[in-house]
C-alpha positions in Angstrom: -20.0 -7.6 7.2 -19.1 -10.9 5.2 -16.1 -11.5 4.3 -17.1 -11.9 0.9 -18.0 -8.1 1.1 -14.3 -7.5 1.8 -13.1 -9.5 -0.7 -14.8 -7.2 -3.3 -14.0 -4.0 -2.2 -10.4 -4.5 -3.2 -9.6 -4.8 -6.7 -6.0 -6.6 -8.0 -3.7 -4.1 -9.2 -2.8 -4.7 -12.9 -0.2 -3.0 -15.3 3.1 -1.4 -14.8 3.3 0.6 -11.8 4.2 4.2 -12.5 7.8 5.3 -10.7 9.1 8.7 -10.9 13.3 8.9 -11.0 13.7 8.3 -7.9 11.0 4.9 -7.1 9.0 7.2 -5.8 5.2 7.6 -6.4 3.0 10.3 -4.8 0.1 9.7 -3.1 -2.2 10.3 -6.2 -0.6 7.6 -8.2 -1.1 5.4 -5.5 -4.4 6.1 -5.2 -5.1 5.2 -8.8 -3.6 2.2 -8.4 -5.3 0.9 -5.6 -8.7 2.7 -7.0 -9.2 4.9 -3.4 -9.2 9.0 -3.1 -6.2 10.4 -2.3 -7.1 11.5 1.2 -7.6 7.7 2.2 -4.0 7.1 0.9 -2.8 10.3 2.7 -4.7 8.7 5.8 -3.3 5.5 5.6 0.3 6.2 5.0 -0.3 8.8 8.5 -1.1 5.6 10.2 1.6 3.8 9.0 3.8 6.2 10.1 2.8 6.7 13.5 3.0 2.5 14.7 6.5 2.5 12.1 7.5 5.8 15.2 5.6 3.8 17.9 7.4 0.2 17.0 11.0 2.6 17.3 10.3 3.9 20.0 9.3 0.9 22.0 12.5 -1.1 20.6 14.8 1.6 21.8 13.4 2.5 25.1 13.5 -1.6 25.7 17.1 -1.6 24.5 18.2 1.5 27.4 16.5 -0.9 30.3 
C-alpha cells in the first residue's frame, strides 16, 4: 500500500461536531463524522480500551516492585 492510498482513505472532518448534554457523542455520531460504520467505531474504541487497561496495569504493578 502507498502512502498516498492512506492519505485518501481519511477524509477531514468539517462542521460543528454534534455533543449531547453531557459532551458526549455515541458511537453513531462518531461514525458520521469520521465517514466509517459504526461497528468499526465500536471496534476501535474496544481497542482503545483494552492498551488504556493494559498501560494501567503495567504502571501499577511497576509502582508495587
Amino acid at each position: 500500500m502507498h502512502e498516498e492510498d492512506d492519505e485518501d482513505e481519511y477524509e477531514e472532518p468539517t462542521g460543528k461536531v454534534p455533543q449531547n448534554n453531557e459532551g458526549h457523542m455515541s458511537q453513531q455520531e462518531v461514525a458520521d463524522i469520521l465517514g466509517m460504520s459504526r461497528s468499526r467505531v465500536s471496534e476501535l474504541e474496544k481497542k482503545a480500551l483494552r492498551k488504556f487497561k493494559y498501560f494501567l496495569l503495567k504502571k501499577y504493578k511497576e509502582e508495587d516492585l
